[in-house]
N, C-alpha and C positions, 0 to 999 in steps of 0.2 A: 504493500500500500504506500511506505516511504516513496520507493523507485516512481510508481506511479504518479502521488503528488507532486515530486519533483519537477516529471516529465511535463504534466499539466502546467505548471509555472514556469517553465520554459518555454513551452507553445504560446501561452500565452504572451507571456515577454515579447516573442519572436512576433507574432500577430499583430499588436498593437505599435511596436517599435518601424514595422516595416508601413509605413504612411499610403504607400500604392497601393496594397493590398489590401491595406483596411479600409482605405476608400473605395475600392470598389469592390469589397464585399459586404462592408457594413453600411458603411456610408447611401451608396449608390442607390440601392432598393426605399432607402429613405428619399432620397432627395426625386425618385421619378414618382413616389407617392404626392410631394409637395405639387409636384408638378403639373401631373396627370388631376390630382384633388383638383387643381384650379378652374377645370374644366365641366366639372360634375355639377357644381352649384347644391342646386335644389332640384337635380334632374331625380325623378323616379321610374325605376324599372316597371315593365308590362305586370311583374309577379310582386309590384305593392311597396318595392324595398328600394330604400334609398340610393341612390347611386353609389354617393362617396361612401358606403356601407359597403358595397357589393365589389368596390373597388378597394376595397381594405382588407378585407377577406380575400381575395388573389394577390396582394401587395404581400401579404402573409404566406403565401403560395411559393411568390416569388423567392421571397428571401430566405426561404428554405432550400429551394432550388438553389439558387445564387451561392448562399453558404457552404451548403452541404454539397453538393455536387461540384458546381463549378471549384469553390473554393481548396475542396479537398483535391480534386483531379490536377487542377496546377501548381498546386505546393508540393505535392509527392512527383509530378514531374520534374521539378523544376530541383527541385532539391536531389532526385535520381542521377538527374543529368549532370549538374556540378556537382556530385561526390559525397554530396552531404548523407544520402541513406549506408552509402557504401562502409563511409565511417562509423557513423552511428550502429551498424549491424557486427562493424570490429569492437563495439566496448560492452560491458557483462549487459548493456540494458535487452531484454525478452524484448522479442519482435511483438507480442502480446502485447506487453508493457506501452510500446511506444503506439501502436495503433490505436490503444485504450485511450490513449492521452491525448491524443488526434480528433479522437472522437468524441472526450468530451470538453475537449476545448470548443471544437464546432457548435454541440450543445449548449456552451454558456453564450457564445457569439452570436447564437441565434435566437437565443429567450431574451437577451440584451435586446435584441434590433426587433423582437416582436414586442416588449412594453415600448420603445421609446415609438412605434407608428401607433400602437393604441394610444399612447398619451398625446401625439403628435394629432390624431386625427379626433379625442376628446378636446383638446385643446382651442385647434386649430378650424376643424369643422364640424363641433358638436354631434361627435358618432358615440354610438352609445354602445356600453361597458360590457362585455358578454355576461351573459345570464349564467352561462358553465363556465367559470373560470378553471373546474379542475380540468374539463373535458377539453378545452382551450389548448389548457398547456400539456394534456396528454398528448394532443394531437402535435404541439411545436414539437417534445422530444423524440416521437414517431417519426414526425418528416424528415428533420435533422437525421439520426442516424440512420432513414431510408433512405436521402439524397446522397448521406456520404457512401452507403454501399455503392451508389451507383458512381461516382467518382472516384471509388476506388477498382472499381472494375474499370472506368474509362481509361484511366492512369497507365491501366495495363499495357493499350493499344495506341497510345500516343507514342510517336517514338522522341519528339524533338521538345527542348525548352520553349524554344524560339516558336514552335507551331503550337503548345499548349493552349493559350488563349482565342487562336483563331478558333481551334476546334469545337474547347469547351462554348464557345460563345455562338456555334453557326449550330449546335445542336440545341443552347438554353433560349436562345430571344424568339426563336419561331416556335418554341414548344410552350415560354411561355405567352405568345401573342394568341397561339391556337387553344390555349387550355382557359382563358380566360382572366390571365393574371392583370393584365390591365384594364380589367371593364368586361363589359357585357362579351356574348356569345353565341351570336345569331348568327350563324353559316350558313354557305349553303352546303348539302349534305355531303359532297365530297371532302368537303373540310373536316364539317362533323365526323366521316369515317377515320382519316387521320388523325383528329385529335382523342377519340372514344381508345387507342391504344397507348395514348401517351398515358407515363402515372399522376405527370401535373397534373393533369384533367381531373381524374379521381382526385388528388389531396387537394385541390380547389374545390373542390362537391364538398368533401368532409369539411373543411372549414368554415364554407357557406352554410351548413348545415345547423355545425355550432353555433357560428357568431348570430346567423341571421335569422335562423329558424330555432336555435335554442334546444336543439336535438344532444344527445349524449354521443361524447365518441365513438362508441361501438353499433349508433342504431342504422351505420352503413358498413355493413359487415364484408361485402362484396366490394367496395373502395377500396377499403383497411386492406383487405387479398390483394388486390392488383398492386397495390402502393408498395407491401411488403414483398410481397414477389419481385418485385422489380429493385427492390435495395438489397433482397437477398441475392437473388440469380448474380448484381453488379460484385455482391460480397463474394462468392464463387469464382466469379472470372478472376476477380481478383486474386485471389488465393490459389489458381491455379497457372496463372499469367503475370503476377508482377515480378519484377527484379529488383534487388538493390541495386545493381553493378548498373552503370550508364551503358545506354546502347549505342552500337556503333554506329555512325550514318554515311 
C-alpha cells in the first residue's frame, strides 16, 4: 500500500506539474462546456429538459472520455517511447503497483473536473444538483476506469510519440460529436447506426439518466454491459499487446 501511495503522488506530481497536459485534459472539457453553455441559453429539448442540463451530462461524458482514455493512451505512449516505462519496469516497483497508481490518479482527475463543471454550470447557468449524488459519482468512477481500459488497450497499437495525439484525438472528437457529448442527438439513422456501437453513446445515456431523469446507476443494466465491455476487452489488448521497451520505427 506504501509503494502504491507513493506511486499515486508521483503521478500526480507529474500531472499537474506538466501545464500541457493538464490543460488539455482537465482544463479543456471545462472551458468547451463554458463555451458551448453560451449557446444553450434557455433552449429546451423536445423530451422537457433543459438544454444546458443535457449539455452537462455529455460534458461529463466527455471528460471521462478525454481523461480516461485519451489521457491514459498518450502518457503511456509517450512515456514508452522516451524510456521512461522501460526504467521504471528496471526498479523493484510491481507493474500492478504502477498501473494501480495510473489509474487512480485518472480517478481523482476526473471526480476533480466532474465537481468543478457541476459547480461551474450551478454557478454559472443555474443547473440543478443531481438528485443521486451517490449514483452520480458511481457512474464518474465507472467511466474513468472504463475509459482508461480503453486507452490502455489503444496505447498498445500506437506505435509513435509524435503520432499519439493525432490518433487518440481522430478517434475521441467524432465519437464524442456522434455520442452526444456536446448537445443534442438527432441523426439521421446512419449516424444513429454508428454511434449505437460507440461506449460514449451508452455512458452518455447513463448519465443522462442520472442527472436528468434521477434514475439509479444500475437501472440501465444493458449501458453499464456495453461501457464495461469495452474498458474491459481495451484492458485485455492491453495486457496482451503493451511493451515497456520503445518500438522501433
Amino acid at each position: 500500500m506504501r509503494v502504491l501511495l507513493h506511486q499515486l503522488r508521483s503521478e500526480q506530481l507529474i500531472f499537474w506539474r506538466n501545464r500541457e497536459s493538464a490543460g488539455f485534459i482537465f482544463v479543456f472539457p471545462l472551458m468547451l462546456f463554458l463555451l458551448l453553455g453560451a449557446f444553450y441559453g434557455d433552449e429546451t429539448t423536445d423530451e422537457g429538459y433543459a438544454g444546458i442540463e443535457v449539455l452537462l451530462a455529455g460534458m461529463l461524458g466527455y471528460g471521462a472520455a478525454n481523461t480516461g482514455f485519451a489521457g491514459m493512451a498518450i502518457t503511456l505512449v509517450v512515456r514508452r517511447e522516451y524510456g521512461i516505462l522501460k526504467r521504471i519496469r528496471s526498479t523493484p516497483l510491481p507493474a500492478s503497483s504502477y498501473f494501480a497508481a495510473a489509474l487512480a490518479s485518472t480517478l481523482f482527475v476526473f471526480a476533480l473536473q466532474a465537481l468543478v463543471l457541476l459547480g461551474l454550470g450551478r454557478v454559472l447557468y443555474d443547473t440543478a444538483l443531481p438528485e443521486r449524488p451517490l449514483s452520480l459519482a458511481f457512474l464518474v468512477a465507472f467511466g474513468a476506469a472504463a475509459f482508461a481500459g480503453m486507452g490502455i488497450g489503444t496505447a498498445s497499437l500506437i506505435r509513435s510519440a509524435e503520432g499519439s495525439s493525432a490518433v487518440v484525438n481522430f478517434i475521441l472528437l467524432p465519437m464524442a460529436f456522434l455520442s452526444g457529448s456536446f448537445g443534442g442527438r438527432d441523426y439521421p439513422r446512419v449516424i444513429e447506426a454508428i454511434a449505437s456501437v460507440l461506449p460514449l453513446k451508452y455512458f452518455v445515456d447513463l448519465l443522462r439518466g442520472v442527472y436528468l431523469e434521477h434514475e439509479r446507476a444500475w437501472s440501465n443494466p444493458g449501458a453499464l454491459a456495453v461501457v464495461a465491455a469495452w474498458g474491459l476487452g481495451g484492458a485485455l489488448l492491453g495486457v496482451r499487446r503493451f511493451g515497456w521497451e520503445p518500438r522501433e520505427r
